[in-house]
C-alpha positions as CSV (number, residue, x, y, z in Angstrom):
1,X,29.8,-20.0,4.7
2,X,28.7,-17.2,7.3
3,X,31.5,-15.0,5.6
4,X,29.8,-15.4,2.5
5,X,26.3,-14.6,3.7
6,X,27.7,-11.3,5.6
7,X,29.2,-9.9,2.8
8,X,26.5,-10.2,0.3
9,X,24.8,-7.2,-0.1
10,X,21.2,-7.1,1.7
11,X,18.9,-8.5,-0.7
12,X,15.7,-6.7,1.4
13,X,14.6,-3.1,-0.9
14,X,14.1,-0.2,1.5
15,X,14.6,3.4,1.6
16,X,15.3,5.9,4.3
17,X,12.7,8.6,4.3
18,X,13.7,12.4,4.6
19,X,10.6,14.5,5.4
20,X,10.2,17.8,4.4
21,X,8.4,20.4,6.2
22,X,7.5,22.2,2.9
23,X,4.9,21.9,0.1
24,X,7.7,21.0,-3.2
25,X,10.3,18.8,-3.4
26,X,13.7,20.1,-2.8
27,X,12.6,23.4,-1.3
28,X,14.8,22.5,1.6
29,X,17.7,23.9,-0.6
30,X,16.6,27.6,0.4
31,X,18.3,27.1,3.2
32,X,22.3,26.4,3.4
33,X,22.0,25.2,6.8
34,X,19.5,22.4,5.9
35,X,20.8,21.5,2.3
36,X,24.1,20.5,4.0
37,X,22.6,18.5,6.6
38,X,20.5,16.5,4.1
39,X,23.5,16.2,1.5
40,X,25.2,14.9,4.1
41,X,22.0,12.1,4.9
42,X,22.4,11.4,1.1
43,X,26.1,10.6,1.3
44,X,26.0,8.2,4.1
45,X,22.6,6.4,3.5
46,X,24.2,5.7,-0.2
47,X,27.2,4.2,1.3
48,X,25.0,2.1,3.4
49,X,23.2,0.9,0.5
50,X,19.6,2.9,1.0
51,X,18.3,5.3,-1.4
52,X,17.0,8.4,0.6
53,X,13.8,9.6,-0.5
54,X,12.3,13.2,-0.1
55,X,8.3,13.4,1.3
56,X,6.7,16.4,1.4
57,X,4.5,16.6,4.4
58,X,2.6,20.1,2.9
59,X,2.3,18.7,-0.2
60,X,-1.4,18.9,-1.7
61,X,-3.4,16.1,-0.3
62,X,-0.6,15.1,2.1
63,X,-1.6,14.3,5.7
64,X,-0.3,12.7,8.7
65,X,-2.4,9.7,7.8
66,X,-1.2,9.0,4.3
67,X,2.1,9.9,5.1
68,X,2.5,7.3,7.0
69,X,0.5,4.9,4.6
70,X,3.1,5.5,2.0
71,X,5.8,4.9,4.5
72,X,4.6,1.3,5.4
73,X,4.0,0.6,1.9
74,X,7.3,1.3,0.3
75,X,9.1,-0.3,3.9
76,X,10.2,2.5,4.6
77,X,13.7,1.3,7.0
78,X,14.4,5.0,9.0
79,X,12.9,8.1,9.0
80,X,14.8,11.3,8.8
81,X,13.2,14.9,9.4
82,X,14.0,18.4,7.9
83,X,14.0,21.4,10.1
84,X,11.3,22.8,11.1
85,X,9.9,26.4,12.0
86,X,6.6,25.5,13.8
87,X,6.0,22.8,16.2
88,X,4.6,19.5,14.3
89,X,3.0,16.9,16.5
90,X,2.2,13.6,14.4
91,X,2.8,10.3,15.6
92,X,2.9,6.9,13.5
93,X,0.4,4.9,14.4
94,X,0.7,0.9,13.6
């Protein structure tokens, strides 16, 4: 019975987060280095099971605040961040 309860799939929906240091969606691609690296998140967190989901932390409106509102809402299970150019200091307050 155990068995059988291990090898069902996980019935709990999360995502992994990937955020992006940039204002669109998929603007990461400019950038061989960094398109690899994240194709290479998207490959494993799909044969985990997660779906890996792009957040834009320049995006209009975004901030550190409702970043991580968004986060907590859609349980987000791992976070995974882009490169960067500039320090960032933000912190996920609970």
């Amino acid at each position: 019975m155990a068995q059988q309860r291990m090898l069902r799939k996980n019935d709990i929906r999360a995502d992994l987060a990937f955020i992006s240091f940039h204002k669109t969606s998929g603007a990461y691609r400019v950038s061989y280095h960094e398109a690899a690296v994240v194709n290479g998140a998207q490959m494993r967190a799909r044969e985990l099971g997660y779906p890996l989901v792009e957040y834009c932390l320049y995006a209009p409106g975004m901030s550190a605040r409702r970043m991580a509102e968004i986060l907590r809402a859609r349980a987000t299970a791992g976070v995974f961040f882009g490169a960067s150019l500039t320090k960032v200091w933000w912190r996920l307050e609970r």
